[in-house]
VMD Tcl script that draws the C-alpha trace (Angstrom):
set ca {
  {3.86 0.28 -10.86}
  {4.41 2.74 -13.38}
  {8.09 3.54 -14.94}
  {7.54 7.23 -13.47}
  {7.76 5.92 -10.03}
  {10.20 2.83 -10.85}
  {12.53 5.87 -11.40}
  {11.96 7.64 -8.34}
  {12.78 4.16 -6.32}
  {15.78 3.44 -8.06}
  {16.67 7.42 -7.72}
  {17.39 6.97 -3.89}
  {20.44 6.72 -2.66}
  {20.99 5.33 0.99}
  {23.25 3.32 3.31}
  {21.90 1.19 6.10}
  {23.53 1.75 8.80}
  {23.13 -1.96 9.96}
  {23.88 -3.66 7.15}
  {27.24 -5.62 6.94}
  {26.41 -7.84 3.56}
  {27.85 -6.28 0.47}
  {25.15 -4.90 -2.01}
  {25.47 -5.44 -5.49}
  {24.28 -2.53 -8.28}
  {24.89 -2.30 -12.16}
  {27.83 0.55 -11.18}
  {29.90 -0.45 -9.04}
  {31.35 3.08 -8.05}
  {27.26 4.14 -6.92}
  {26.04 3.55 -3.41}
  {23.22 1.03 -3.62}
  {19.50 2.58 -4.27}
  {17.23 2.29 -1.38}
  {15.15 -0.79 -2.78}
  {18.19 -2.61 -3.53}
  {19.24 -2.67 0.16}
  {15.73 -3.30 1.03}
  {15.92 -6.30 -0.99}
  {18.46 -7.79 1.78}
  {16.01 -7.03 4.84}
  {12.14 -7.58 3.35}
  {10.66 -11.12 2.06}
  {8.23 -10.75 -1.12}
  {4.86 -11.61 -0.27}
  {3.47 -13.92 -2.48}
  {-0.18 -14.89 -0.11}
  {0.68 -18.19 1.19}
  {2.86 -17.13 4.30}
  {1.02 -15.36 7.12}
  {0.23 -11.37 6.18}
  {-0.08 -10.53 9.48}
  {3.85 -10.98 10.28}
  {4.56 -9.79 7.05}
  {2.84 -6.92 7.46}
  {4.54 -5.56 10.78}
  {7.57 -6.74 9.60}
  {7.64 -4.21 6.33}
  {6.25 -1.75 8.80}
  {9.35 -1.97 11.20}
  {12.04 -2.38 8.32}
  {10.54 1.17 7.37}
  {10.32 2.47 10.33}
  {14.12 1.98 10.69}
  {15.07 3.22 7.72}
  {12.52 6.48 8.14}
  {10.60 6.40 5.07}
  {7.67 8.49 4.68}
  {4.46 7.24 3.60}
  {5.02 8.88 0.15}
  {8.23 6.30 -0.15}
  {6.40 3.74 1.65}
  {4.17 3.67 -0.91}
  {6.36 4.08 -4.07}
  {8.39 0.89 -2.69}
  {5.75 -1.82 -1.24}
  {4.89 -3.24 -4.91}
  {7.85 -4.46 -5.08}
  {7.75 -6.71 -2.65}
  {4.14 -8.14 -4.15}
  {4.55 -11.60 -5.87}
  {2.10 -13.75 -8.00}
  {-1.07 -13.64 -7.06}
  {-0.90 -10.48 -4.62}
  {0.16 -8.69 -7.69}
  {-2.26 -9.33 -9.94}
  {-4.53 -8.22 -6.99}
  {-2.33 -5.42 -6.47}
  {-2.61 -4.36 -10.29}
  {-6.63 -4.52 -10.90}
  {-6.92 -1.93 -7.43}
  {-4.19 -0.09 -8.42}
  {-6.30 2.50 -10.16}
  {-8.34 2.86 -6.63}
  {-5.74 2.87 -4.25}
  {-5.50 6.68 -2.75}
  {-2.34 6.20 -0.07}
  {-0.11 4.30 1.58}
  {-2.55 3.97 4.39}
  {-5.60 3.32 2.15}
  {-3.24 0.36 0.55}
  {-2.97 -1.32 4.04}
  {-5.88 -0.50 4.54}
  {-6.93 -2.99 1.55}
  {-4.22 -5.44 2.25}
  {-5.87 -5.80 5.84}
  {-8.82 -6.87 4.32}
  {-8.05 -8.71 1.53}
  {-5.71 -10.97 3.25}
  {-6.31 -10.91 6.71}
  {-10.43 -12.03 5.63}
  {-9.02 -14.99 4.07}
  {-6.81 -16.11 6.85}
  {-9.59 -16.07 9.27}
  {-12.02 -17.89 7.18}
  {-9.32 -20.55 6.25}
  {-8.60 -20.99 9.83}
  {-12.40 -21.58 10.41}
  {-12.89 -23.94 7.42}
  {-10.25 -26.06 9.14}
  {-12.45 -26.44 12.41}
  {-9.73 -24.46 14.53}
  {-10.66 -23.53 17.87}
  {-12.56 -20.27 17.19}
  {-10.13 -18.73 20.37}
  {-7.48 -18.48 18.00}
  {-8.89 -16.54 15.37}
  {-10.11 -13.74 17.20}
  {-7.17 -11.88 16.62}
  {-8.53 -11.62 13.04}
  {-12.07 -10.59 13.85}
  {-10.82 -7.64 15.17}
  {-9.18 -6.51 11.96}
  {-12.56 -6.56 9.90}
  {-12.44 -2.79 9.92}
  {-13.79 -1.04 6.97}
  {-11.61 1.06 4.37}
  {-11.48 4.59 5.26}
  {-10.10 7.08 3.04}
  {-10.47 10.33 4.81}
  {-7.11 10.41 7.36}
  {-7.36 13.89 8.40}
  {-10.68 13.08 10.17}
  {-9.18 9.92 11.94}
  {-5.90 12.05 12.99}
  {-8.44 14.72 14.68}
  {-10.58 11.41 16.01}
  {-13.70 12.89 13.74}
  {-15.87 9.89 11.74}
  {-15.46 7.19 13.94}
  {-18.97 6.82 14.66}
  {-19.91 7.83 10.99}
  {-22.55 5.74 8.82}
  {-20.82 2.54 8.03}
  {-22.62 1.70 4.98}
  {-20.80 4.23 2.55}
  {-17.94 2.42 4.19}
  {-19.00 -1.12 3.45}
  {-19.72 0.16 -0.48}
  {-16.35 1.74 -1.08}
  {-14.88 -1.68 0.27}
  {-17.43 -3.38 -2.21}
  {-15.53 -1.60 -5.18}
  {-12.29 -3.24 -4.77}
  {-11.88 -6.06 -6.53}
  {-10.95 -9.01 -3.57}
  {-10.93 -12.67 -4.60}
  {-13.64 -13.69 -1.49}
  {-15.89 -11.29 -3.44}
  {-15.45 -12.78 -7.04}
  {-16.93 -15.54 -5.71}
  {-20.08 -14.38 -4.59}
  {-23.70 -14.30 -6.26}
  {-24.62 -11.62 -8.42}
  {-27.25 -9.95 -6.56}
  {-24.73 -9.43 -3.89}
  {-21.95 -6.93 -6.42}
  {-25.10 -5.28 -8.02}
  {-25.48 -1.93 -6.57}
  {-27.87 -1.34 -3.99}
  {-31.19 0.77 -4.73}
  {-32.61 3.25 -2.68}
  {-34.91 1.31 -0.63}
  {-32.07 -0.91 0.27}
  {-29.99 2.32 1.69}
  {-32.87 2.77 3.71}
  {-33.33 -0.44 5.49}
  {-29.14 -0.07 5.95}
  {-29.11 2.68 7.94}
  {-32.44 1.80 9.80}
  {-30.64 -0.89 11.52}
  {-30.00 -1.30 14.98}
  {-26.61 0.32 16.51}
  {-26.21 -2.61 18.17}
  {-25.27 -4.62 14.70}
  {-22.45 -2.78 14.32}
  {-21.36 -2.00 17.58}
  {-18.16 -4.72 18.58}
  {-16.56 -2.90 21.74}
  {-17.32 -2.18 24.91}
  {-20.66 0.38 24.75}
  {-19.28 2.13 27.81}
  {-16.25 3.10 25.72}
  {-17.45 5.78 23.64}
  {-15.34 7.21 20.53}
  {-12.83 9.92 20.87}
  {-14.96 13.48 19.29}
  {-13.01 16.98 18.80}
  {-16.13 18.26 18.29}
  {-17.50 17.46 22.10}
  {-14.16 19.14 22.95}
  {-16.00 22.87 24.24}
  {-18.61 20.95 25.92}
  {-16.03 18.52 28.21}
  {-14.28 21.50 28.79}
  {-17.37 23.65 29.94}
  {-17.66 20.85 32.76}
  {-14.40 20.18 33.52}
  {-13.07 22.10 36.75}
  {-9.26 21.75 35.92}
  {-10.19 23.56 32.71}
  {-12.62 26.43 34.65}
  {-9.25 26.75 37.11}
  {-7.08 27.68 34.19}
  {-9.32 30.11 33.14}
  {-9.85 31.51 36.24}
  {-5.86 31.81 35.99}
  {-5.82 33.19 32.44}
  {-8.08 36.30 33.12}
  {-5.42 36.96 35.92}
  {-2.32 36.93 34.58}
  {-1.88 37.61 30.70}
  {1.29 35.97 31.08}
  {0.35 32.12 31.00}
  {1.27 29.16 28.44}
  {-2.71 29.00 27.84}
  {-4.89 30.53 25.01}
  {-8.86 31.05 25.03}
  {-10.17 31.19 21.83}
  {-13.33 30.68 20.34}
  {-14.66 29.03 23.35}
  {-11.71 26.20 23.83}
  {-9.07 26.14 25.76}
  {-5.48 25.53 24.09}
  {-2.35 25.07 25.52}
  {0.68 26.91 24.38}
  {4.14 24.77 23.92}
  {7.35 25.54 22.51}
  {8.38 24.27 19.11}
  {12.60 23.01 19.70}
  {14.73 25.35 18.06}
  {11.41 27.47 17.06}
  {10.10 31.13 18.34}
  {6.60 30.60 18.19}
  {4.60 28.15 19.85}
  {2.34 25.89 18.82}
  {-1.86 25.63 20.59}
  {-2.80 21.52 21.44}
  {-5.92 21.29 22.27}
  {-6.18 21.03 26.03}
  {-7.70 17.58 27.04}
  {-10.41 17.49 29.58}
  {-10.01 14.46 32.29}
  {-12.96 12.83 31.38}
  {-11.59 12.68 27.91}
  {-8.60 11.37 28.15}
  {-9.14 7.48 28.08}
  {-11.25 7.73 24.89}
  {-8.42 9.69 23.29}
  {-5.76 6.94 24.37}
  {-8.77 4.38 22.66}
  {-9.32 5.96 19.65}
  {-5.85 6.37 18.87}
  {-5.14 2.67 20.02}
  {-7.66 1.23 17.88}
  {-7.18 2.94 14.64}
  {-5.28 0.92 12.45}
  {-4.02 4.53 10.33}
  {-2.25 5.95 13.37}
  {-2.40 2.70 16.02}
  {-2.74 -0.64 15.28}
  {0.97 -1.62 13.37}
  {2.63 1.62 13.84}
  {5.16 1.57 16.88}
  {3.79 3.11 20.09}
  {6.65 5.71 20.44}
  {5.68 6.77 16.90}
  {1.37 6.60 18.44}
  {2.53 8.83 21.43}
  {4.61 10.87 19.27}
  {1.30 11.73 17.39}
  {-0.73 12.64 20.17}
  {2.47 14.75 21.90}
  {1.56 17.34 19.06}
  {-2.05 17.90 18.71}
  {-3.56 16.75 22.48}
  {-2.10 17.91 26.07}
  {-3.73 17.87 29.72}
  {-2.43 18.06 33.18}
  {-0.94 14.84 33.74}
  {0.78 14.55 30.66}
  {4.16 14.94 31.61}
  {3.69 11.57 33.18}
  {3.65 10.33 29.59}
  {5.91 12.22 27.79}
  {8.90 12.76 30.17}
  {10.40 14.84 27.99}
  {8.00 17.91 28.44}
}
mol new
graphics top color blue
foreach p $ca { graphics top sphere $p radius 0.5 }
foreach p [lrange $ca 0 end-1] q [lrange $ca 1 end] { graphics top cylinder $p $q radius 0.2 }
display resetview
């Protein structure tokens, strides 16, 4: 943490509106600064208490005070003690976002919980919650907003992870850090889908880009079409071969297009969403939903969002 952004912490001002204890700041005439309430709310984590509780529970102390990732992301080293900030300090340098630093946290410390828990003999029923965090680092977030990449090669994933430095891979051999040559990408990305492939192969990945083809098929889409060459005066657009549905921005004039969801693509929408740990995973659900309310829609929506 450089002194640049120590001074942009310590620059905000802000009250929480459910705190009763009495803050204490070098003036006492100035409101407290936003990590000084903090302070009162968050725990440091220092790697010995479990980083899966600590986690959501710095996600839902921000959440109630509305930071944006930008803030998020100014304020979490603070809360880093001992040896999570040394680790914090030698990926510093890599760390892109907010989301890219949980991303790292995830599997820094979340790896080591699960293979302490398994050291210890512990019934391997209880650890599966952790399995199902082993998810690579991703650093490109528009893609995963617009559910593009998910089924991407995951061995440029598995390097990037490789060059963070992470305490479980200090202590393995040398020939495993040394970079890989090119016969070695080959064999890679030869392998099987199946190695890769942990959920249900009927549930396939969320695409945009299938989008024109679903909706080709679709007959609730082919209906509203049907409608739109009728009367000009609908809430749908055509455009370049898609279908878009036309909603009203509050206190706005214009409208804004979602893309219209076919039926047979709705559950791996709700899926994709739900299992990606940038916009799922430790986020609240009303913030997940509010995500999809502005970029997807289909017929039965309303159902979900009873606000529309």
């Amino acid at each position: 943490m450089n002194e640049h952004q120590s001074n942009q912490v310590e620059s905000i001002d802000v009250t929480d509106p459910q705190c009763n204890v009495q803050v204490s700041t070098r003036d006492s005439n100035k409101k407290p600064s936003l990590l000084e309430v903090l302070r009162h709310h968050i725990k440091s984590f220092n790697g010995s208490d479990d980083a899966r509780e600590w986690l959501k529970h710095i996600q839902s102390k921000f959440s109630a005070f509305n930071l944006t990732f930008k803030e998020r992301f100014q304020i979490i080293p603070y809360f880093f003690e001992d040896d999570v900030f040394i680790w914090y300090a030698l990926n510093q340098d890599k760390v892109q976002s907010y989301a890219h630093l949980c991303q790292l946290f995830i599997h820094e410390y979340f790896k080591l919980k699960q293979n302490s828990d398994l050291d210890a003999n512990v019934d391997l029923g209880t650890t599966n919650k952790y399995l199902l965090l082993r998810q690579p680092v991703v650093t490109n977030e528009i893609a995963h907003d617009y559910g593009l990449g998910f089924q991407k090669d995951k061995s440029s994933s598995i390097q990037l992870t490789g060059a963070v430095v992470t305490r479980p891979n200090s202590k393995t051999t040398p020939q495993h850090i040394t970079s890989s040559s090119p016969s070695q990408h080959i064999s890679s990305s030869t392998q099987s889908p199946n190695d890769f492939n942990y959920s249900n192969p009927d549930e396939k990945s969320f695409d945009i880009t299938m989008l024109k083809e679903y909706q080709f098929n679709d007959k609730q889409v082919q209906k509203g079409l049907n409608g739109l060459k009728e009367n000009i005066n609908t809430s749908f657009v055509y455009q370049d071969g898609i279908l878009d549905k036309l909603a009203s921005i509050p206190y706005g004039k214009t409208k804004r297009k979602l893309f219209y969801i076919p039926s047979s693509m709705i559950k791996h929408l709700l899926i994709s969403y739900h299992n990606n740990p940038l916009i799922g995973g430790y986020f609240a659900i009303r913030r997940t939903l509010e995500k999809l309310k502005q970029q997807f829609w289909w017929p039965d929506r309303p159902l979900l969002f009873p606000d529309n």
